[in-house]
Chimera marker file (.cmm) of the C-alpha trace (Angstrom):
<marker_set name="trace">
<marker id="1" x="-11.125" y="6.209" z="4.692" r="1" g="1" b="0" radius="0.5"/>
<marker id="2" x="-9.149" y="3.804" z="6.974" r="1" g="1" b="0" radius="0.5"/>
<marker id="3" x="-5.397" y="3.481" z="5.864" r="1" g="1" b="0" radius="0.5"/>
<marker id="4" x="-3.348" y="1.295" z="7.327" r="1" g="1" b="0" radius="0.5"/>
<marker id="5" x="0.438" y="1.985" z="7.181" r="1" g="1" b="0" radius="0.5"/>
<marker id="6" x="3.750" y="0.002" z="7.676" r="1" g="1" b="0" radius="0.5"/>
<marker id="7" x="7.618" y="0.303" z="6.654" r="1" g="1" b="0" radius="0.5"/>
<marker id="8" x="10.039" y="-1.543" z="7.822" r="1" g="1" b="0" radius="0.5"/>
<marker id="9" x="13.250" y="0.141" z="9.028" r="1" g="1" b="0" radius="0.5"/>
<marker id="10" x="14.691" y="1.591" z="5.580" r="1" g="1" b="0" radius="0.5"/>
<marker id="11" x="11.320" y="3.342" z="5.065" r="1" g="1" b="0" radius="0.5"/>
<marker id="12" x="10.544" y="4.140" z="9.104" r="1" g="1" b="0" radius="0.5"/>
<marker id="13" x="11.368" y="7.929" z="8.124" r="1" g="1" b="0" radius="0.5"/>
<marker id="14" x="9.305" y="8.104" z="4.627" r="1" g="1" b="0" radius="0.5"/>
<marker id="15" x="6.471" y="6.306" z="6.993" r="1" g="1" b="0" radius="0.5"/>
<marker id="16" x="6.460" y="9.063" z="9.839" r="1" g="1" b="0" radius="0.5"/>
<marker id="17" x="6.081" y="11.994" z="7.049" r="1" g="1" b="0" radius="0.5"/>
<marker id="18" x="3.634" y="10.071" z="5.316" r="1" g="1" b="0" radius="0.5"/>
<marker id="19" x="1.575" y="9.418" z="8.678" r="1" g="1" b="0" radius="0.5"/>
<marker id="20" x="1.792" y="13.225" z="9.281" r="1" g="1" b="0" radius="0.5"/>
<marker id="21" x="0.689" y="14.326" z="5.778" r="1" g="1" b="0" radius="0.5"/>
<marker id="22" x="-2.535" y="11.496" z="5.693" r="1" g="1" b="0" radius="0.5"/>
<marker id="23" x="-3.318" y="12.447" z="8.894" r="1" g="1" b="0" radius="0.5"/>
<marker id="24" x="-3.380" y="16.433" z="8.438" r="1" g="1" b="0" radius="0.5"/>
<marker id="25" x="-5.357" y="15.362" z="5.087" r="1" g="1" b="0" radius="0.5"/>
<marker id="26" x="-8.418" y="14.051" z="7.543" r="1" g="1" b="0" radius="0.5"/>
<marker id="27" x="-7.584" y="10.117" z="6.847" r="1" g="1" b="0" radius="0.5"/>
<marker id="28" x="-7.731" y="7.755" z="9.688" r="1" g="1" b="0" radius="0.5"/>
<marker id="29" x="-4.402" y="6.539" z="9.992" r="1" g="1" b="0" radius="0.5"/>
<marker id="30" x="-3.795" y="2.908" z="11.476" r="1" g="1" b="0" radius="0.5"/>
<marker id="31" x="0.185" y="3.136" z="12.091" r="1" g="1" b="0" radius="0.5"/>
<marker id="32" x="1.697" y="-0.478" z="12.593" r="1" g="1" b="0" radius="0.5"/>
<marker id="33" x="4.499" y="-0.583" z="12.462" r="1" g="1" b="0" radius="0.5"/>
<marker id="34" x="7.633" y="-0.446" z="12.965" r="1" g="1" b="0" radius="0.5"/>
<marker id="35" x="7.558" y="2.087" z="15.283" r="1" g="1" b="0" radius="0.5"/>
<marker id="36" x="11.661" y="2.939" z="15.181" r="1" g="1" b="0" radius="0.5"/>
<marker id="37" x="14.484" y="2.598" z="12.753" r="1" g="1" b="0" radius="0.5"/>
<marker id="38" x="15.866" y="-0.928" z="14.207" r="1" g="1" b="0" radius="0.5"/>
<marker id="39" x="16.124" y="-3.482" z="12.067" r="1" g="1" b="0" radius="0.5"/>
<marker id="40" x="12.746" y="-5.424" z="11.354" r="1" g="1" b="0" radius="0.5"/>
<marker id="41" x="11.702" y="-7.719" z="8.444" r="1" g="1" b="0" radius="0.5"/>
<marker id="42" x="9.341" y="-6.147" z="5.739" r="1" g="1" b="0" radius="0.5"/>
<marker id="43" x="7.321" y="-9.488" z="5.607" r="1" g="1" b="0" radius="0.5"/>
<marker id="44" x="5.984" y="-9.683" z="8.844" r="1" g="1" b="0" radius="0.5"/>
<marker id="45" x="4.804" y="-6.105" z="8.083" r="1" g="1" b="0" radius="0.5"/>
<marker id="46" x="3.049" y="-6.478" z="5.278" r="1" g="1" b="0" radius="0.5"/>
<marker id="47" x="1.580" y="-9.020" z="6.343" r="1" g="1" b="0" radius="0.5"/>
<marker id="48" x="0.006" y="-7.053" z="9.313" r="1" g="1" b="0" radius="0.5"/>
<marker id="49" x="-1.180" y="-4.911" z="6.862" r="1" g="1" b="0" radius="0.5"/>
<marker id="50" x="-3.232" y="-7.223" z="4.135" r="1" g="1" b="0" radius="0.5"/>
<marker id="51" x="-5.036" y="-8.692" z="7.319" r="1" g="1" b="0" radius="0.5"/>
<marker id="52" x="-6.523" y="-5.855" z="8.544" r="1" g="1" b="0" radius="0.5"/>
<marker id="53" x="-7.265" y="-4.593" z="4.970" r="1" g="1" b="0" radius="0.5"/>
<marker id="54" x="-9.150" y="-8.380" z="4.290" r="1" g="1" b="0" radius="0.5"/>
<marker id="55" x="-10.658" y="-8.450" z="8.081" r="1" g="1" b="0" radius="0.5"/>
<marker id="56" x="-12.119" y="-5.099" z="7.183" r="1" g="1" b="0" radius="0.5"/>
<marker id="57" x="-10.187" y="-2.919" z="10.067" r="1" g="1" b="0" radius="0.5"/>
<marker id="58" x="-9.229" y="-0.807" z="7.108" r="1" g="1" b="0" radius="0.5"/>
<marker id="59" x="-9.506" y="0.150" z="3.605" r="1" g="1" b="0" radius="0.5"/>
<marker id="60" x="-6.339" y="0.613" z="2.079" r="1" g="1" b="0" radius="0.5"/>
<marker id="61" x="-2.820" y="-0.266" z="3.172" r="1" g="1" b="0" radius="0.5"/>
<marker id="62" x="0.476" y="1.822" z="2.570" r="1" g="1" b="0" radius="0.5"/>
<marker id="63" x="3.335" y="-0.041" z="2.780" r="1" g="1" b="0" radius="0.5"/>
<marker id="64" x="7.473" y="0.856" z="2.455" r="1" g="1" b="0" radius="0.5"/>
<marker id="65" x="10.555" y="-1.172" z="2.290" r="1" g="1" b="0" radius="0.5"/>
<marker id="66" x="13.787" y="-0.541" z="0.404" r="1" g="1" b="0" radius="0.5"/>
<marker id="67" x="12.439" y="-0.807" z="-2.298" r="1" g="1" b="0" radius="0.5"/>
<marker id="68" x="9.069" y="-1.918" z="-1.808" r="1" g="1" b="0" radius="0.5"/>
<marker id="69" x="9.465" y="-5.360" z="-3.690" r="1" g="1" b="0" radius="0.5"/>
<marker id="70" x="9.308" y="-7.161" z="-0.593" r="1" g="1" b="0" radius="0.5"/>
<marker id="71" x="6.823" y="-5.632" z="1.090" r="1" g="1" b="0" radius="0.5"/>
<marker id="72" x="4.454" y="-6.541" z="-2.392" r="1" g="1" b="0" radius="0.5"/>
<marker id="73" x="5.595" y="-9.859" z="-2.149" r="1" g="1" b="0" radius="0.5"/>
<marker id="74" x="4.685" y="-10.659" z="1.064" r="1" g="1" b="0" radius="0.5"/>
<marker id="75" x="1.099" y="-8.875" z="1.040" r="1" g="1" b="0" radius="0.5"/>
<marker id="76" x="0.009" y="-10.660" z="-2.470" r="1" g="1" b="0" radius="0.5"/>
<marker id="77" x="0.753" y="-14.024" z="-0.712" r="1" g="1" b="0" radius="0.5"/>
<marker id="78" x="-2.795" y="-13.236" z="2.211" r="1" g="1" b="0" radius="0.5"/>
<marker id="79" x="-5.299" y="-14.414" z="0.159" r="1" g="1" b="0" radius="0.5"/>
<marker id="80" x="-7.865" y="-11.788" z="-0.911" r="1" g="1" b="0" radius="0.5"/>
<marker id="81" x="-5.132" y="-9.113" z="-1.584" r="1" g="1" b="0" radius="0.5"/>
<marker id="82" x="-4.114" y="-7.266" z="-4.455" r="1" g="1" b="0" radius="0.5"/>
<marker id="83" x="-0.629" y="-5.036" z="-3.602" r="1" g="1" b="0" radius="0.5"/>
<marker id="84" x="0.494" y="-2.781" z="-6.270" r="1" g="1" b="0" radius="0.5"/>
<marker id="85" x="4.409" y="-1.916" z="-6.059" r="1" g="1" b="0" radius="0.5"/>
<marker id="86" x="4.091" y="1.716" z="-7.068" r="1" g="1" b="0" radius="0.5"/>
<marker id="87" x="6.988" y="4.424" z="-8.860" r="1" g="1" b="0" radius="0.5"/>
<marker id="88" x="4.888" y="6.891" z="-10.081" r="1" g="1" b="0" radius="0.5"/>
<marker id="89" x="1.712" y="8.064" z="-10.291" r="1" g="1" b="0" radius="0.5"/>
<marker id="90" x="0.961" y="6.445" z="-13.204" r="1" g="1" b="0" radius="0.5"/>
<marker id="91" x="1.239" y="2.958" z="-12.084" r="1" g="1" b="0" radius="0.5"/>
<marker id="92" x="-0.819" y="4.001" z="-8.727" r="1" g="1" b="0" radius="0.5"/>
<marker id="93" x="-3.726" y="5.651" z="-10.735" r="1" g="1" b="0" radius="0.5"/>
<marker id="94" x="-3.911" y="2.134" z="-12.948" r="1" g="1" b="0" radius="0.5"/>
<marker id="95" x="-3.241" y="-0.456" z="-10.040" r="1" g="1" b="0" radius="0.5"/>
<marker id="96" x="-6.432" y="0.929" z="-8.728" r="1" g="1" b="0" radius="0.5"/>
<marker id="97" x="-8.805" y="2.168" z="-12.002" r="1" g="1" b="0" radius="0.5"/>
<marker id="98" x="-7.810" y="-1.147" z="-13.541" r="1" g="1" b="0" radius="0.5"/>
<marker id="99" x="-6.977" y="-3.929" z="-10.565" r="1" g="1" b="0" radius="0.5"/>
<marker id="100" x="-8.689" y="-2.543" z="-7.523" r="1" g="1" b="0" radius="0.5"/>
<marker id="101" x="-5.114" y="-2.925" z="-5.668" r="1" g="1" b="0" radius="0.5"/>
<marker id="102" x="-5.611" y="-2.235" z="-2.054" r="1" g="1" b="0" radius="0.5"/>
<marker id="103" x="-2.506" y="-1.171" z="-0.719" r="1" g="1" b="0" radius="0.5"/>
<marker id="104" x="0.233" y="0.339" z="-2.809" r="1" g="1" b="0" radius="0.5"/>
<marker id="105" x="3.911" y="-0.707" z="-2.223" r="1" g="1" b="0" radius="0.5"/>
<marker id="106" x="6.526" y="2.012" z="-1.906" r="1" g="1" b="0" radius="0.5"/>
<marker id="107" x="10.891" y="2.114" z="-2.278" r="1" g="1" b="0" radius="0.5"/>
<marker id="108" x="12.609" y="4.288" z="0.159" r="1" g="1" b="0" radius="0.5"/>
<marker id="109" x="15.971" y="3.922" z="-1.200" r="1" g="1" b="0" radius="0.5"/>
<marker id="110" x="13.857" y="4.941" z="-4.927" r="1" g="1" b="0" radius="0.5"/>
<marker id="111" x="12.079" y="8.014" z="-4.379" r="1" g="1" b="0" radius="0.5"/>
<marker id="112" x="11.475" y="11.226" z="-1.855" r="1" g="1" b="0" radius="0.5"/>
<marker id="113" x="8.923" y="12.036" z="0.244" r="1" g="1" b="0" radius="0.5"/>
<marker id="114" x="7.602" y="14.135" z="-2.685" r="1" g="1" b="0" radius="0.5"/>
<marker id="115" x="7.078" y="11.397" z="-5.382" r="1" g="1" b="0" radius="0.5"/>
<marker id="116" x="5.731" y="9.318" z="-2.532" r="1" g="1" b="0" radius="0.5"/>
<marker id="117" x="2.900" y="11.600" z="-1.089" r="1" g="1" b="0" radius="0.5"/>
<marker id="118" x="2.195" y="12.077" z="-4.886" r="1" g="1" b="0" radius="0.5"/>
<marker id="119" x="2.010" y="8.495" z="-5.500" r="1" g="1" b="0" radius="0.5"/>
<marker id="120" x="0.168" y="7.950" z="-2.162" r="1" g="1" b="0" radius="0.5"/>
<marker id="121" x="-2.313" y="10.523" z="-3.105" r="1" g="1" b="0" radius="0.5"/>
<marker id="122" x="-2.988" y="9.479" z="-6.333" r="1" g="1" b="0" radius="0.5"/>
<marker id="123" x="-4.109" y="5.677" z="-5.101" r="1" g="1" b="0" radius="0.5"/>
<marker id="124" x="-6.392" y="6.784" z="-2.303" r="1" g="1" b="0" radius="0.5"/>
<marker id="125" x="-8.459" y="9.304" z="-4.808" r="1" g="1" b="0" radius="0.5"/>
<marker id="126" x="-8.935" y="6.919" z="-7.306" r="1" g="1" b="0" radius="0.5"/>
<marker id="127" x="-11.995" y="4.664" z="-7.853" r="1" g="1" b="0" radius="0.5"/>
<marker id="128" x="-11.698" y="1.462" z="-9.287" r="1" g="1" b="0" radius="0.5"/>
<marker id="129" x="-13.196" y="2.000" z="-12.503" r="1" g="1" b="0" radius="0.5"/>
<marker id="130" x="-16.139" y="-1.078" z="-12.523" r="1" g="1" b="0" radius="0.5"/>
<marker id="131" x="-15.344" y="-1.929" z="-16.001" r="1" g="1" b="0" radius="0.5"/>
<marker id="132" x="-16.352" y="-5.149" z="-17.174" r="1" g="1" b="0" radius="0.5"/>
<marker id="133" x="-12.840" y="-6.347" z="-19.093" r="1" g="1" b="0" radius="0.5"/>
<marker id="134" x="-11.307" y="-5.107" z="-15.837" r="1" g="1" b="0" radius="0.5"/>
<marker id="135" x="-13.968" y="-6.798" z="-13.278" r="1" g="1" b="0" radius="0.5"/>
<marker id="136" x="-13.358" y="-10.153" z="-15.228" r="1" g="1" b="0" radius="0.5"/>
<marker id="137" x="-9.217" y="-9.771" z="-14.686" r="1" g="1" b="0" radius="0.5"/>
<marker id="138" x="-9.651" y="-8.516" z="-11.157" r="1" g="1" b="0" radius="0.5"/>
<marker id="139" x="-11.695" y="-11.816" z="-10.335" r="1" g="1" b="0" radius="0.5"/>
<marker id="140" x="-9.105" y="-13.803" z="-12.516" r="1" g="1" b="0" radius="0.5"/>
<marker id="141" x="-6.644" y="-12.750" z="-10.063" r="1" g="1" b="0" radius="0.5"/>
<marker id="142" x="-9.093" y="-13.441" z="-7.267" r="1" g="1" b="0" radius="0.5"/>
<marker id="143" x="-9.212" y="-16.975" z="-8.899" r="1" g="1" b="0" radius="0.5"/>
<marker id="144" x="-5.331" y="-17.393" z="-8.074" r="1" g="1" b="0" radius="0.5"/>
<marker id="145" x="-5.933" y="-17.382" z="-4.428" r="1" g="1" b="0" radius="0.5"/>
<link id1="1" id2="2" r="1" g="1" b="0" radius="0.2"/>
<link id1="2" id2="3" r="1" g="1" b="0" radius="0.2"/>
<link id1="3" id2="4" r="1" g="1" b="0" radius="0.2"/>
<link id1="4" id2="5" r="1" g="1" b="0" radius="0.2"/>
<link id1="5" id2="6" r="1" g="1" b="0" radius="0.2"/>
<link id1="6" id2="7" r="1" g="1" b="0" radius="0.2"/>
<link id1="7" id2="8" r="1" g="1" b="0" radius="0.2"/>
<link id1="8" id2="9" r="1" g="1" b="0" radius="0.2"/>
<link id1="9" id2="10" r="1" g="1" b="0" radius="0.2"/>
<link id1="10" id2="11" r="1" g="1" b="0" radius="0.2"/>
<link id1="11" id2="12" r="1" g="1" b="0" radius="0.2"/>
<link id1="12" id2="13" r="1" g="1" b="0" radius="0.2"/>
<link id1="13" id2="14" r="1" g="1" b="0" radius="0.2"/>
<link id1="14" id2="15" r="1" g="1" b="0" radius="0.2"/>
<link id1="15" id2="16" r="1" g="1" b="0" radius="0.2"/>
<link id1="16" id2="17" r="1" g="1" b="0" radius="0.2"/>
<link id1="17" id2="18" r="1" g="1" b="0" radius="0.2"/>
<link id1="18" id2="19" r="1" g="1" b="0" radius="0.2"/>
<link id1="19" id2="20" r="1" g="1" b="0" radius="0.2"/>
<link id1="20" id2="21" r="1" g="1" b="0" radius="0.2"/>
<link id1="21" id2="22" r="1" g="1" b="0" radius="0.2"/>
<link id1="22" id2="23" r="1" g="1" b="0" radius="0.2"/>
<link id1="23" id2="24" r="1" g="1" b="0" radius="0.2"/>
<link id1="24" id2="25" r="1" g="1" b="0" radius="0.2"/>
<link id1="25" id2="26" r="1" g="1" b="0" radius="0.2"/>
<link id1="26" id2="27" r="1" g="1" b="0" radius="0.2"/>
<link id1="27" id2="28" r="1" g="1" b="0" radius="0.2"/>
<link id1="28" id2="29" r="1" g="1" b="0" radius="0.2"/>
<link id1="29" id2="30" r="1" g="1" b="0" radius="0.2"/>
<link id1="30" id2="31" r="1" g="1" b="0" radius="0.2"/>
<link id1="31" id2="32" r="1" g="1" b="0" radius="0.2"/>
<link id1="32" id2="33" r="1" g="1" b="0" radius="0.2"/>
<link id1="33" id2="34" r="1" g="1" b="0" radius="0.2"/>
<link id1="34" id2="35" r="1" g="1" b="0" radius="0.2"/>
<link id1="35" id2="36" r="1" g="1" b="0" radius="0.2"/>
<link id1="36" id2="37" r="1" g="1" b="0" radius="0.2"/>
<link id1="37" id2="38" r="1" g="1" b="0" radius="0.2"/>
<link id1="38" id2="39" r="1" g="1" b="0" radius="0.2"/>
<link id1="39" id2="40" r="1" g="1" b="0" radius="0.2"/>
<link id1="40" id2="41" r="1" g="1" b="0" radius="0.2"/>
<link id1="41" id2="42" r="1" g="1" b="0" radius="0.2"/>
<link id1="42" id2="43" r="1" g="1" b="0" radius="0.2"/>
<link id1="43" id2="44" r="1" g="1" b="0" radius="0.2"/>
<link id1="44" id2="45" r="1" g="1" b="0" radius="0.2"/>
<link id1="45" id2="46" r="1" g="1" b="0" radius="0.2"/>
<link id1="46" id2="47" r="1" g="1" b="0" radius="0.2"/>
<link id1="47" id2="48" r="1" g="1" b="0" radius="0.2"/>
<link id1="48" id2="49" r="1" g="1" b="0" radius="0.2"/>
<link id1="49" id2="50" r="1" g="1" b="0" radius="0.2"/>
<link id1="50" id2="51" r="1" g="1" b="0" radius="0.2"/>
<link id1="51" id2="52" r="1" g="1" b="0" radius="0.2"/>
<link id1="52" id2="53" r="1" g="1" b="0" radius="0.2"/>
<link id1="53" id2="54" r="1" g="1" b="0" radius="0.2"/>
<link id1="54" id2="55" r="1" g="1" b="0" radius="0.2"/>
<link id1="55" id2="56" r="1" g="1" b="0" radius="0.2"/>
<link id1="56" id2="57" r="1" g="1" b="0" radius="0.2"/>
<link id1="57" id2="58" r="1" g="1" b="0" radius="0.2"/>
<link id1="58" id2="59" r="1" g="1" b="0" radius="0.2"/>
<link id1="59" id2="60" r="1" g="1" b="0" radius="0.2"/>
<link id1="60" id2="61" r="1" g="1" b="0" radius="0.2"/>
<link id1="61" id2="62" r="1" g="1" b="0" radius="0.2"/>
<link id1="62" id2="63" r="1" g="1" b="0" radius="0.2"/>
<link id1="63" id2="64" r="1" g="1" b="0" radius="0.2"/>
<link id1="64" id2="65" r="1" g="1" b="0" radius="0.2"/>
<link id1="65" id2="66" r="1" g="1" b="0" radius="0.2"/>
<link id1="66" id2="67" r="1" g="1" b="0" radius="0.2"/>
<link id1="67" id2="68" r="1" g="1" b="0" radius="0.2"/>
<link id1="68" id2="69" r="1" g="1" b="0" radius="0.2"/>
<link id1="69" id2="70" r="1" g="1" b="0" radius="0.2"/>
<link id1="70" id2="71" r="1" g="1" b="0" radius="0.2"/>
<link id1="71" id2="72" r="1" g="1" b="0" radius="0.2"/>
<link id1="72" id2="73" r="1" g="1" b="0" radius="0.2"/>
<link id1="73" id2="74" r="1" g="1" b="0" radius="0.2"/>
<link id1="74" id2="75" r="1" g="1" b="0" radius="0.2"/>
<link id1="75" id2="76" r="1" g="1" b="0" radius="0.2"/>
<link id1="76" id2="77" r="1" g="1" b="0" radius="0.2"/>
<link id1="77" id2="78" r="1" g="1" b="0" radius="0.2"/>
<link id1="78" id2="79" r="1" g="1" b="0" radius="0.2"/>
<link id1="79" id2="80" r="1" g="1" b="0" radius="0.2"/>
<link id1="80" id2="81" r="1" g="1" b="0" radius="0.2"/>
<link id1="81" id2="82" r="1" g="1" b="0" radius="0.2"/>
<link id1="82" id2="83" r="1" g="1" b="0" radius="0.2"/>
<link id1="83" id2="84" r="1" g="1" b="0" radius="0.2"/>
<link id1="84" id2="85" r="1" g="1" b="0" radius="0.2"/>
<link id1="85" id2="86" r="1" g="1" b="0" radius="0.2"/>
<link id1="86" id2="87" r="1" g="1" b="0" radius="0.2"/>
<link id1="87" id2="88" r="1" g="1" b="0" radius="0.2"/>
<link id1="88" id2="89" r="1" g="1" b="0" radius="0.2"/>
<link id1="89" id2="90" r="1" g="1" b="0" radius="0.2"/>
<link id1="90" id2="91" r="1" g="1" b="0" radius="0.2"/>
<link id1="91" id2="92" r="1" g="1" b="0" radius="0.2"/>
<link id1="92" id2="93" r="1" g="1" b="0" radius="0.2"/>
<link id1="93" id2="94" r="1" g="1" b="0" radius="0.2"/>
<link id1="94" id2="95" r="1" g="1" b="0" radius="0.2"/>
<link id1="95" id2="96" r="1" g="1" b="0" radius="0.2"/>
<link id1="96" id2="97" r="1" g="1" b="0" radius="0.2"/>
<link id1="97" id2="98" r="1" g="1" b="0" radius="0.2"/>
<link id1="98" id2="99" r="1" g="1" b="0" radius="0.2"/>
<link id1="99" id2="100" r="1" g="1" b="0" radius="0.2"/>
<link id1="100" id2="101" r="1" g="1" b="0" radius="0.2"/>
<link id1="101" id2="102" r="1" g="1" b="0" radius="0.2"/>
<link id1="102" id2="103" r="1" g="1" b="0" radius="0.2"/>
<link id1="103" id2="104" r="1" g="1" b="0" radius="0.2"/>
<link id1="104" id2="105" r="1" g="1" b="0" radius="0.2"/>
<link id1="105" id2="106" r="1" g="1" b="0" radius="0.2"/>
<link id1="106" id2="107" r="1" g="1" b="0" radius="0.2"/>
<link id1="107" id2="108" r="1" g="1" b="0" radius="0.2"/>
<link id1="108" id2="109" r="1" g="1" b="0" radius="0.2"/>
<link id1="109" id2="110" r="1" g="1" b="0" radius="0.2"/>
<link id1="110" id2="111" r="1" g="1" b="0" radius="0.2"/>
<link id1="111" id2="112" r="1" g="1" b="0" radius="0.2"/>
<link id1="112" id2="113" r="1" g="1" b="0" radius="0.2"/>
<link id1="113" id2="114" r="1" g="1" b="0" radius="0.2"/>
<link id1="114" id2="115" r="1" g="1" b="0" radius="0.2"/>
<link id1="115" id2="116" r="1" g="1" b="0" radius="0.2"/>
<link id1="116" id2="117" r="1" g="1" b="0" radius="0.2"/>
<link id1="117" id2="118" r="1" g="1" b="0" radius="0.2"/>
<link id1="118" id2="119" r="1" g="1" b="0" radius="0.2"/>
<link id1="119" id2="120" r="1" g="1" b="0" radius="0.2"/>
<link id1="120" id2="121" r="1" g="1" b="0" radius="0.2"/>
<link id1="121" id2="122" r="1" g="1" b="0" radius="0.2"/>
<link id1="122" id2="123" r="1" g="1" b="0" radius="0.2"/>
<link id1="123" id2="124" r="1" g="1" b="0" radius="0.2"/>
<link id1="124" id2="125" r="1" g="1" b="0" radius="0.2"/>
<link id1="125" id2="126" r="1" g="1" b="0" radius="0.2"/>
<link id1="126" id2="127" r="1" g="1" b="0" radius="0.2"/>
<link id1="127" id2="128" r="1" g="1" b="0" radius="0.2"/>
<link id1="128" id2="129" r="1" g="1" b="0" radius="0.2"/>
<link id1="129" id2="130" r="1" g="1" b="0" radius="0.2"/>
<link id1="130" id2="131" r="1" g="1" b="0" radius="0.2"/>
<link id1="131" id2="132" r="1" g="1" b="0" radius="0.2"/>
<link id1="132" id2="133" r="1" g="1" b="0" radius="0.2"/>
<link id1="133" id2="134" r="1" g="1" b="0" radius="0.2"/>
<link id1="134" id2="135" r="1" g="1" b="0" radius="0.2"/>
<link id1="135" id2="136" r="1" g="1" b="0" radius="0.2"/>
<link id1="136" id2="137" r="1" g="1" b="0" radius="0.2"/>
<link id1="137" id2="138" r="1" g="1" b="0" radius="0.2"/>
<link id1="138" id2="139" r="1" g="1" b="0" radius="0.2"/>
<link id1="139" id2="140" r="1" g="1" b="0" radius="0.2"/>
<link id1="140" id2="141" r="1" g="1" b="0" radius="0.2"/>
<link id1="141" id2="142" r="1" g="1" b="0" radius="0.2"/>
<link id1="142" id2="143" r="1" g="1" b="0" radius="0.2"/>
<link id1="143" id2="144" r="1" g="1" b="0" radius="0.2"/>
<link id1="144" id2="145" r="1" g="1" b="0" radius="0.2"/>
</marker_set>
């Protein structure tokens, strides 16, 4: 699986252990951005990441800001993606069983590394469940675009 991964410069350190731990569990890891703590914009990041996930570069997109509201704001506005801000595992398990959600959203200032790889985990090793009630609301939300 292709994951593509972004933070902007209050989650650059959660990113880089994130990277390590997806990488060491055999994912391809498509790091873009930012690439150092200085001050960068969590939209333009995002962003980046919902086009390759709709241009098909990758599958799923990882992304981290404070506390990861903007970074799911920005990536639900490229049409064709579904971001999930995620706190738990919970909410990461449904935004993909239920809403096929492509890339989870992640808080920095909100959680550790721990709950994050947790979280992280938890969306990339679960299916979308196919179900027909949730089909019908995925392509409801499709519909919005």
């Amino acid at each position: 699986m292709r994951i593509a991964i972004a933070a902007d410069h209050v989650g650059y350190d959660l990113k880089q252990q994130l990277v390590d731990e997806l990488k060491a569990h055999g994912y391809s890891v498509h790091d873009l951005g930012s690439y150092s703590p200085e001050p960068l914009d969590c939209p333009d990041l995002a962003v980046t990441v919902a086009r390759a996930i709709v241009a098909g570069e990758c599958d799923r997109g990882v992304l981290i800001c404070g506390t990861g509201i903007g970074m799911s704001l920005a990536a639900t506005k490229v049409s064709g993606v579904r971001a999930a801000l995620c706190t738990n595992s919970c909410m990461a398990r449904m935004a993909r069983a239920h809403n096929d959600a492509q890339s989870v959203c992640l808080g920095a200032h909100v959680m550790g590394v721990g709950l994050a790889s947790d979280i992280v985990a938890t969306f990339l090793t679960t299916e979308f469940s196919g179900a027909e009630r949730h089909s019908r609301r995925v392509g409801k939300i499709n519909a919005l675009d």
